[in-house]
PDB file of N, CA, C and O in Angstrom:
ATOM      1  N   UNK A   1     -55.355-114.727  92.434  1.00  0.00           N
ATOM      2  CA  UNK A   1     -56.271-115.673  92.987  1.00  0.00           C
ATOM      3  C   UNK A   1     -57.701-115.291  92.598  1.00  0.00           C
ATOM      4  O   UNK A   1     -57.995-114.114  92.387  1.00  0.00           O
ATOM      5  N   UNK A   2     -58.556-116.251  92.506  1.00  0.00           N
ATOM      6  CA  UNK A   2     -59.559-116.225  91.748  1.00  0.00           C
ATOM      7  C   UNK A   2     -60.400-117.198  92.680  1.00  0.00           C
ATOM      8  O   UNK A   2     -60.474-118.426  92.716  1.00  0.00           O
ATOM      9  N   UNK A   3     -61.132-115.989  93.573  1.00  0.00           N
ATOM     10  CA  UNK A   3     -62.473-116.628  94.541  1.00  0.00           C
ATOM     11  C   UNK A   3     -63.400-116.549  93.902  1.00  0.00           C
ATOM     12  O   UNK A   3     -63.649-115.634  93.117  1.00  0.00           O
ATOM     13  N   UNK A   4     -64.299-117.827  94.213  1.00  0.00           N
ATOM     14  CA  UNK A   4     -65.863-117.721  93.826  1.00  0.00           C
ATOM     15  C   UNK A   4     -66.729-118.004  94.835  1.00  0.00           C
ATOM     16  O   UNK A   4     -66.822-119.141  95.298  1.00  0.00           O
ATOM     17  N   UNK A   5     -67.560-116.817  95.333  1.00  0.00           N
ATOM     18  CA  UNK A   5     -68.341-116.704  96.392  1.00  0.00           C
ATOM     19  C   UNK A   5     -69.899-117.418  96.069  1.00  0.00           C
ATOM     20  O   UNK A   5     -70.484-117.325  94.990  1.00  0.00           O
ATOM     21  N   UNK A   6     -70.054-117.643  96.442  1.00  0.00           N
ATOM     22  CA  UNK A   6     -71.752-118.695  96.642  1.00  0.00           C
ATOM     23  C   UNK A   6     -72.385-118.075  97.837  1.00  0.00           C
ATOM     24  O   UNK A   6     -71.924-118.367  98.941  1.00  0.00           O
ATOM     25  N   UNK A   7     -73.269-117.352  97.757  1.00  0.00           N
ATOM     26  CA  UNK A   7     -74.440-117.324  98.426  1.00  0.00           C
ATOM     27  C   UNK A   7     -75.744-117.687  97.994  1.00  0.00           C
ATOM     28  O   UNK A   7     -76.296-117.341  96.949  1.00  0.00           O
ATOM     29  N   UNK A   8     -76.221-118.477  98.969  1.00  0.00           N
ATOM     30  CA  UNK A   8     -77.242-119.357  98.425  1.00  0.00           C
ATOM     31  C   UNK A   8     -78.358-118.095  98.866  1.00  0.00           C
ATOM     32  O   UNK A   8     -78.292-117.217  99.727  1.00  0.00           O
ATOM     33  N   UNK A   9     -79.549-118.500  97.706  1.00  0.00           N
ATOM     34  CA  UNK A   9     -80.671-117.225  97.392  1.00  0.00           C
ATOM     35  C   UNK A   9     -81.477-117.514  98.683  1.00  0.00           C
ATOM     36  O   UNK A   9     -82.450-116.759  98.681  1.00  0.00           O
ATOM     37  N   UNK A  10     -81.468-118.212  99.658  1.00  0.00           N
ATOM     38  CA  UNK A  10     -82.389-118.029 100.326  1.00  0.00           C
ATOM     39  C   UNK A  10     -81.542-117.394 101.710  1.00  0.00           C
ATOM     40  O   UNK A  10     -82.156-117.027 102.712  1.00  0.00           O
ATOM     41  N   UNK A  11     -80.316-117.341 101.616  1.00  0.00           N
ATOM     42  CA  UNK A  11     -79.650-116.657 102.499  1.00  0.00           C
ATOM     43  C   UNK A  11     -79.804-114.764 102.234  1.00  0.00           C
ATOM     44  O   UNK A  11     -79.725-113.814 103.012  1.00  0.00           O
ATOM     45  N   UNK A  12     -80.080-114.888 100.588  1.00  0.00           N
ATOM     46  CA  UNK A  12     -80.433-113.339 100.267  1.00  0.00           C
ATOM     47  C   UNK A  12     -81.709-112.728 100.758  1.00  0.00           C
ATOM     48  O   UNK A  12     -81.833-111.634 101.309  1.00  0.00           O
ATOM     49  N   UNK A  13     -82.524-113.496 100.508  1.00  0.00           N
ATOM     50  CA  UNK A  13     -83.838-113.043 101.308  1.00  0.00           C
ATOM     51  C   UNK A  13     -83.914-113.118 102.489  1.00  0.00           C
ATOM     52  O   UNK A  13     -84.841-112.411 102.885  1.00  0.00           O
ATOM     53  N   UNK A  14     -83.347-113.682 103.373  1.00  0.00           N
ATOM     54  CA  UNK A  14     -83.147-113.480 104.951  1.00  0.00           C
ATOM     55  C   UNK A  14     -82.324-112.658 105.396  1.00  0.00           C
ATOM     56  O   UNK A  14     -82.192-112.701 106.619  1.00  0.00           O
ATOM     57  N   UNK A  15     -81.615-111.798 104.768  1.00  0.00           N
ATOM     58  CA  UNK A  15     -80.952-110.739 104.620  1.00  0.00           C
ATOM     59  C   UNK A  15     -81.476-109.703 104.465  1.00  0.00           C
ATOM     60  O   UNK A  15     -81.182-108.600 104.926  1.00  0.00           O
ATOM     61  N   UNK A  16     -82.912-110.253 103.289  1.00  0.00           N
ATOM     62  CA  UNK A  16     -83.341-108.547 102.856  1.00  0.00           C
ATOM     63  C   UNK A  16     -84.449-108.672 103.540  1.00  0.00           C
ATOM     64  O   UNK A  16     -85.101-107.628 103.509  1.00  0.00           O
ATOM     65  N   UNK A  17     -85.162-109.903 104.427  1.00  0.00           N
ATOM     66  CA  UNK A  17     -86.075-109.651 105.290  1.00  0.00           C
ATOM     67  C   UNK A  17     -85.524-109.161 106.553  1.00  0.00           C
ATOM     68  O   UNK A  17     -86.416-108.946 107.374  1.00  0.00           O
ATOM     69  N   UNK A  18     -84.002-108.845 107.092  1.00  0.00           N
ATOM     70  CA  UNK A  18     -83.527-108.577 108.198  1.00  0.00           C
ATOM     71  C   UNK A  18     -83.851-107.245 107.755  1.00  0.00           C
ATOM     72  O   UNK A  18     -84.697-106.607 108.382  1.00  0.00           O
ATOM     73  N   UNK A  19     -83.185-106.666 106.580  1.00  0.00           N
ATOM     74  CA  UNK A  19     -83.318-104.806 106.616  1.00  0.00           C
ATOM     75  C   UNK A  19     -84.879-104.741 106.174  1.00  0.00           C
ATOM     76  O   UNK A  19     -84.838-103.656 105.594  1.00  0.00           O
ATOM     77  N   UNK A  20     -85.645-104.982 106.106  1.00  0.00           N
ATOM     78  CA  UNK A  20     -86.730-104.396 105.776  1.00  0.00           C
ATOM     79  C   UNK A  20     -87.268-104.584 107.693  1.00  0.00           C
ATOM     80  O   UNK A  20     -87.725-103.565 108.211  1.00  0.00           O
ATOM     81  N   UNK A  21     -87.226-105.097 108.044  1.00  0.00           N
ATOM     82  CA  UNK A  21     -87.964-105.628 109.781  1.00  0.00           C
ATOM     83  C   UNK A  21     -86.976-104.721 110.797  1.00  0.00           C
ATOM     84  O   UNK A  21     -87.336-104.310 111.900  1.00  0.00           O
ATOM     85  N   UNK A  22     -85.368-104.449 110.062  1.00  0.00           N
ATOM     86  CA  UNK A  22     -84.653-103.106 110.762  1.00  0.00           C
ATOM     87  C   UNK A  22     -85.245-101.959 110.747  1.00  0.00           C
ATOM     88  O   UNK A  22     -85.424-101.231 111.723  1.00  0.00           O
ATOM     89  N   UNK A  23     -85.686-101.691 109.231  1.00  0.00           N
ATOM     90  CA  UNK A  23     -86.483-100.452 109.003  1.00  0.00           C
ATOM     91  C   UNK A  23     -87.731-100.340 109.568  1.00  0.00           C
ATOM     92  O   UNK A  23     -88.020 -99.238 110.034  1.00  0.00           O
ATOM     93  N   UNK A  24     -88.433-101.115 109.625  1.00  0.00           N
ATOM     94  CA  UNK A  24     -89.853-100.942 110.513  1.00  0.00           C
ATOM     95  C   UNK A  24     -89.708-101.058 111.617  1.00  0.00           C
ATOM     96  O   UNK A  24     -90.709-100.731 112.255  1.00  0.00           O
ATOM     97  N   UNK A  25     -88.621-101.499 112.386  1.00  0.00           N
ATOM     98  CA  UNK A  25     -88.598-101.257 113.821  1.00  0.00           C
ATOM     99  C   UNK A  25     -87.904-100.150 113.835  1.00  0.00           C
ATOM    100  O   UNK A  25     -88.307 -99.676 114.898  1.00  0.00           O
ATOM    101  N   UNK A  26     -87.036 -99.280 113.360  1.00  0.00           N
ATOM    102  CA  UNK A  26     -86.730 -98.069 113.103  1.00  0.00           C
ATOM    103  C   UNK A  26     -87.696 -97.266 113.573  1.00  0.00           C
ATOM    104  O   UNK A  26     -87.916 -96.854 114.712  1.00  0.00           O
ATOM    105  N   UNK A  27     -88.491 -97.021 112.092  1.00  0.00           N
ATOM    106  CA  UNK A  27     -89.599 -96.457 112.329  1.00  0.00           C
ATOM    107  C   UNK A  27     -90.809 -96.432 113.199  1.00  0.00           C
ATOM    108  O   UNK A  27     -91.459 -95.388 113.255  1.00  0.00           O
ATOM    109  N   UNK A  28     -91.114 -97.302 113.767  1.00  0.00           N
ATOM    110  CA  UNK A  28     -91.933 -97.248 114.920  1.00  0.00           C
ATOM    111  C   UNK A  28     -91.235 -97.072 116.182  1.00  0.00           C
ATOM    112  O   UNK A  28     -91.833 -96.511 117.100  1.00  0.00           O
ATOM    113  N   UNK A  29     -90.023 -97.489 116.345  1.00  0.00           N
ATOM    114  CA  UNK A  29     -89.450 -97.033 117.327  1.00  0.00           C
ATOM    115  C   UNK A  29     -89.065 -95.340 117.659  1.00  0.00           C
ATOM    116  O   UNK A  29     -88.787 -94.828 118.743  1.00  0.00           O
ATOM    117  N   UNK A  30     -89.147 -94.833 116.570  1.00  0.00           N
ATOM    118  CA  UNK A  30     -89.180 -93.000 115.990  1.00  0.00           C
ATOM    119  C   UNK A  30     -90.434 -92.624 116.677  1.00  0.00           C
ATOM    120  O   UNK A  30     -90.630 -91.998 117.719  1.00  0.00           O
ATOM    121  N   UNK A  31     -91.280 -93.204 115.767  1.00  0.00           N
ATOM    122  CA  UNK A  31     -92.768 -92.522 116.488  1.00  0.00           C
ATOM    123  C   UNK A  31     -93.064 -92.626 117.589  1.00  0.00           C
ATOM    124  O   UNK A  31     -93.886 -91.772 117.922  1.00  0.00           O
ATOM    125  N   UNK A  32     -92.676 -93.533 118.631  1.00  0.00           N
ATOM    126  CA  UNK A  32     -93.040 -93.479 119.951  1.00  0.00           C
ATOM    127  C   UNK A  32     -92.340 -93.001 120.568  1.00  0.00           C
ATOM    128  O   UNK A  32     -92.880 -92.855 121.665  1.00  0.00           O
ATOM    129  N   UNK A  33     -90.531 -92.282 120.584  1.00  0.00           N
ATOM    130  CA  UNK A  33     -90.019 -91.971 121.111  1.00  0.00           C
ATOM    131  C   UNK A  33     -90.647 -90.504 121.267  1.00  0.00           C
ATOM    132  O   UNK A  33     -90.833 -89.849 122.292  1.00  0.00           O
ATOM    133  N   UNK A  34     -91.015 -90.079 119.407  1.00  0.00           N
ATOM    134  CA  UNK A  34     -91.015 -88.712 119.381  1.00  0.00           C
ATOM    135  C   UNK A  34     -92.917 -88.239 119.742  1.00  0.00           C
ATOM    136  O   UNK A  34     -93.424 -87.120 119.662  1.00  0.00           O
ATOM    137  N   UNK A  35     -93.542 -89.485 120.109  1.00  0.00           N
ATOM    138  CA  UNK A  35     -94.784 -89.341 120.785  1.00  0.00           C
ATOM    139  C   UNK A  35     -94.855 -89.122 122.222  1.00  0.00           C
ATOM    140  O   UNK A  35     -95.672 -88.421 122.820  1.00  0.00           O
ATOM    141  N   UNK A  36     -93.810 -89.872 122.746  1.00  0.00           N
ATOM    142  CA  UNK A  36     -93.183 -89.385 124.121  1.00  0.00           C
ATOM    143  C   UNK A  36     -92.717 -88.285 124.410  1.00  0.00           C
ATOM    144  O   UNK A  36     -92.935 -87.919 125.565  1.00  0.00           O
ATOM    145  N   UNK A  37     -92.199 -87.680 123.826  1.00  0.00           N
ATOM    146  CA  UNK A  37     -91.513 -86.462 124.216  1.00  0.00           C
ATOM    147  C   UNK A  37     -92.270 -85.378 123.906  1.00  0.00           C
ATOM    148  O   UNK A  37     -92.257 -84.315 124.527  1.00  0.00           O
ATOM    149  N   UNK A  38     -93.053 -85.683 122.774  1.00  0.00           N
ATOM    150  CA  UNK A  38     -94.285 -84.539 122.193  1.00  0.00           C
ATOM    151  C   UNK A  38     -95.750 -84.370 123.897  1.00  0.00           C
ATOM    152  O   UNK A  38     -96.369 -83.419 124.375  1.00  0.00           O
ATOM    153  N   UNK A  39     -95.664 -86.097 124.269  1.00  0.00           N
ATOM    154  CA  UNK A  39     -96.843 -85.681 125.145  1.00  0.00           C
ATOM    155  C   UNK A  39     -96.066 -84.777 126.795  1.00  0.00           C
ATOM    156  O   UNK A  39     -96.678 -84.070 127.596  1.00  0.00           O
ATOM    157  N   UNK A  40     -94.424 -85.209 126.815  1.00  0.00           N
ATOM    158  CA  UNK A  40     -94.327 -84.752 128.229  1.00  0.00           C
ATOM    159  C   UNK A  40     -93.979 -82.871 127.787  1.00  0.00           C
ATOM    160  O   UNK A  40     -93.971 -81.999 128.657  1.00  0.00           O
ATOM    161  N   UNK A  41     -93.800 -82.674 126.741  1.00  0.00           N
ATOM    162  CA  UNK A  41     -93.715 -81.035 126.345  1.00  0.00           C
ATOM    163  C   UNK A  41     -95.630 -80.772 126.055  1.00  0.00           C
ATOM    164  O   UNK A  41     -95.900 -79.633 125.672  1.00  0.00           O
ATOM    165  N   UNK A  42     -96.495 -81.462 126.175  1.00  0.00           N
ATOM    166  CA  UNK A  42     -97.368 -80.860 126.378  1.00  0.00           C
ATOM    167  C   UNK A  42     -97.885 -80.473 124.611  1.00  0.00           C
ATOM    168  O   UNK A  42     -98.914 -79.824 124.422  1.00  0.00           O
ATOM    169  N   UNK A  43     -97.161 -80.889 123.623  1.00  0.00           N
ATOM    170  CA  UNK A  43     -97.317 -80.760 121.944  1.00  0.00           C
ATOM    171  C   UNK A  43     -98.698 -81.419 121.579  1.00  0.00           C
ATOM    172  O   UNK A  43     -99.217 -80.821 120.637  1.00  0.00           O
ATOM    173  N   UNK A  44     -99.339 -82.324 121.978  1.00  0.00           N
ATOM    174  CA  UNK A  44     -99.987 -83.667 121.478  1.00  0.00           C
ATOM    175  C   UNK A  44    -101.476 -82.486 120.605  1.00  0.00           C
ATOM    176  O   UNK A  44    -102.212 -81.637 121.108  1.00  0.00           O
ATOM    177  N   UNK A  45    -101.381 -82.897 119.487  1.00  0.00           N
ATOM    178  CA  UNK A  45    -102.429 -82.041 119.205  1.00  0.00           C
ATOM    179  C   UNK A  45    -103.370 -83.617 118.695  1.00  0.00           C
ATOM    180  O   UNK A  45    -103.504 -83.809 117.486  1.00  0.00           O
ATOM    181  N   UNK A  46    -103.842 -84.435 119.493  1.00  0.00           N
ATOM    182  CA  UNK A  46    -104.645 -85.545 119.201  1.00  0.00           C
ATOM    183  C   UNK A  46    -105.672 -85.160 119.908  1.00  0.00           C
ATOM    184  O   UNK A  46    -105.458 -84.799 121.065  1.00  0.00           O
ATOM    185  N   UNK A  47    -106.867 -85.148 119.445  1.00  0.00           N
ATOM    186  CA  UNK A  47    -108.457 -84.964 119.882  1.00  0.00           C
ATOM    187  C   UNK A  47    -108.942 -86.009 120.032  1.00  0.00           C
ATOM    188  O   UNK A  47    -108.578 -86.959 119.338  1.00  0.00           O
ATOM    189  N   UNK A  48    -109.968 -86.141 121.047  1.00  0.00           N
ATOM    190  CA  UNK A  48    -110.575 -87.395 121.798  1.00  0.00           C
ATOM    191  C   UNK A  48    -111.803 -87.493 120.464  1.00  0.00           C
ATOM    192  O   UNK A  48    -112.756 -86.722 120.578  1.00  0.00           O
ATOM    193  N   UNK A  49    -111.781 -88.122 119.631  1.00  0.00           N
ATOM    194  CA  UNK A  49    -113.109 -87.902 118.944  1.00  0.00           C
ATOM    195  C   UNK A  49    -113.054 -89.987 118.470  1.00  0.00           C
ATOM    196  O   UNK A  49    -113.016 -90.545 117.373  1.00  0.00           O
ATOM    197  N   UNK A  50    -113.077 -90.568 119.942  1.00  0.00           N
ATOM    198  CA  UNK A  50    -113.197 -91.895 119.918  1.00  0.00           C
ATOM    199  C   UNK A  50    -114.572 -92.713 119.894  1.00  0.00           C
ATOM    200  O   UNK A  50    -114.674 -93.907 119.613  1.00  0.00           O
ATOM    201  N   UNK A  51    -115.426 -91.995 120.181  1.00  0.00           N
ATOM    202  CA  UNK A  51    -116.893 -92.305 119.890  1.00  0.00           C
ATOM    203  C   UNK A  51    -117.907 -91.923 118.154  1.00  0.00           C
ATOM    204  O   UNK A  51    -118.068 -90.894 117.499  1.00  0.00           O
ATOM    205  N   UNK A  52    -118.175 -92.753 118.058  1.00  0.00           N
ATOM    206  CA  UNK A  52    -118.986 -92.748 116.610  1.00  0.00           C
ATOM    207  C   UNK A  52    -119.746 -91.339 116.556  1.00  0.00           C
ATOM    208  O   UNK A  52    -119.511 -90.371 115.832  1.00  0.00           O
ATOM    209  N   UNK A  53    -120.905 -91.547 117.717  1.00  0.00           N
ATOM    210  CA  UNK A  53    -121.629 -90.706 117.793  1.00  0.00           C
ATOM    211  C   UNK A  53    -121.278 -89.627 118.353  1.00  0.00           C
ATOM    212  O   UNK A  53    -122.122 -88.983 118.976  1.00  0.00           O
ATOM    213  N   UNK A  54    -120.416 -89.339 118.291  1.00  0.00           N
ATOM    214  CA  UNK A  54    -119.716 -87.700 118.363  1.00  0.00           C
ATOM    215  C   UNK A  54    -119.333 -87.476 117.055  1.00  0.00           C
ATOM    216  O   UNK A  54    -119.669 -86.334 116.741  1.00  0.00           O
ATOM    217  N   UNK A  55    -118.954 -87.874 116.435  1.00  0.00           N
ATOM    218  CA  UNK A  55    -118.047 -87.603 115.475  1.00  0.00           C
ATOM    219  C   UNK A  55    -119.376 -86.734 114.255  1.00  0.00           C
ATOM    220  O   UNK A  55    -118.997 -85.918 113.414  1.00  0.00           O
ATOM    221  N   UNK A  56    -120.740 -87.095 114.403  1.00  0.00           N
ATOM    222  CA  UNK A  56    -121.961 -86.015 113.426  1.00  0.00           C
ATOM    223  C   UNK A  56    -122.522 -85.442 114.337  1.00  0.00           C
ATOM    224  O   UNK A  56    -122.524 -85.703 115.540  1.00  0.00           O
ATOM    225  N   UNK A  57    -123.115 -84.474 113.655  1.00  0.00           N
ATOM    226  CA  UNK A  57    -124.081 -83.612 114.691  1.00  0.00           C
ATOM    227  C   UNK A  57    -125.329 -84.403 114.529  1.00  0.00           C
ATOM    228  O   UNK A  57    -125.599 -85.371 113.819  1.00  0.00           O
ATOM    229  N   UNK A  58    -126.022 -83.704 115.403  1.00  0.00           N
ATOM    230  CA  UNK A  58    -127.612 -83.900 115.552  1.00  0.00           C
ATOM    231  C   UNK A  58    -128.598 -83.622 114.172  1.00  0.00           C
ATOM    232  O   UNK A  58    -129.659 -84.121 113.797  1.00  0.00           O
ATOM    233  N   UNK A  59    -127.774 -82.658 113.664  1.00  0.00           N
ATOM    234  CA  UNK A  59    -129.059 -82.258 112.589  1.00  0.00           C
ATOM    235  C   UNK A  59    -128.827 -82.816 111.357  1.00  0.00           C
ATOM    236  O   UNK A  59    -129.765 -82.908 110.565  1.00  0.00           O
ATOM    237  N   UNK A  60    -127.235 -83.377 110.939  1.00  0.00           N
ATOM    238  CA  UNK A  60    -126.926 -84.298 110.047  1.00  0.00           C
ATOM    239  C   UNK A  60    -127.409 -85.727 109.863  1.00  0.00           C
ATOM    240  O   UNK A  60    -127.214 -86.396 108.848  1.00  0.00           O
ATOM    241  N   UNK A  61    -128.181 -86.199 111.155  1.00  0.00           N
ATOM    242  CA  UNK A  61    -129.017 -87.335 111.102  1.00  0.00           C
ATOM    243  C   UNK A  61    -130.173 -87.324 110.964  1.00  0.00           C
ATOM    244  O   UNK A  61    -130.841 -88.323 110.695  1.00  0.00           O
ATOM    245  N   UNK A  62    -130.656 -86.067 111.141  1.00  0.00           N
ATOM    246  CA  UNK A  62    -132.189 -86.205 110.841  1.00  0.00           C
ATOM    247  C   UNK A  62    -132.593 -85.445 109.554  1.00  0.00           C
ATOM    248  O   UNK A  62    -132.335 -84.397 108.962  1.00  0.00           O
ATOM    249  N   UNK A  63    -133.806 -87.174 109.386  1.00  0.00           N
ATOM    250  CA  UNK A  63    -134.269 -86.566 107.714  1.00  0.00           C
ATOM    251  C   UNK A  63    -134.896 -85.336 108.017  1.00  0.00           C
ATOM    252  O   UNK A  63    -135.233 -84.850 109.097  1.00  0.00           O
ATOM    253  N   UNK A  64    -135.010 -84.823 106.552  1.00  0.00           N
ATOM    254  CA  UNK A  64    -135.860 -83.568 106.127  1.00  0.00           C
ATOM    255  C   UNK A  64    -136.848 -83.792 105.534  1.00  0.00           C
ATOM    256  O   UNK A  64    -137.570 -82.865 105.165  1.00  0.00           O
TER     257      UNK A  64
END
């Protein structure tokens, strides 16, 4: 017997937009799990440096 399968091309790309949108929810779903568990062990090595003007010193702004 001699099948001939037809999948139509736009059924292929909704296919390969399912695994690519698997993989990025994968992956972000990784990082927050393992951001969770990093902050309740106390790991988080993230520094508050959320303000502009922290981020130069004083003497790097002023001319010479």
């Amino acid at each position: 017997m001699n099948f001939l399968l037809y999948i139509d091309p736009n059924i292929g790309l909704m296919i390969a937009q399912g695994a690519v949108a698997a993989f990025a929810g994968f992956v972000l779903f990784y990082k927050t799990v393992i951001a969770t568990i990093k902050g309740w062990l106390g790991m988080n090595s993230n520094t508050d440096d959320s303000s502009f003007d922290d981020m130069y010193d004083e003497n790097d702004l002023k001319d010479d």
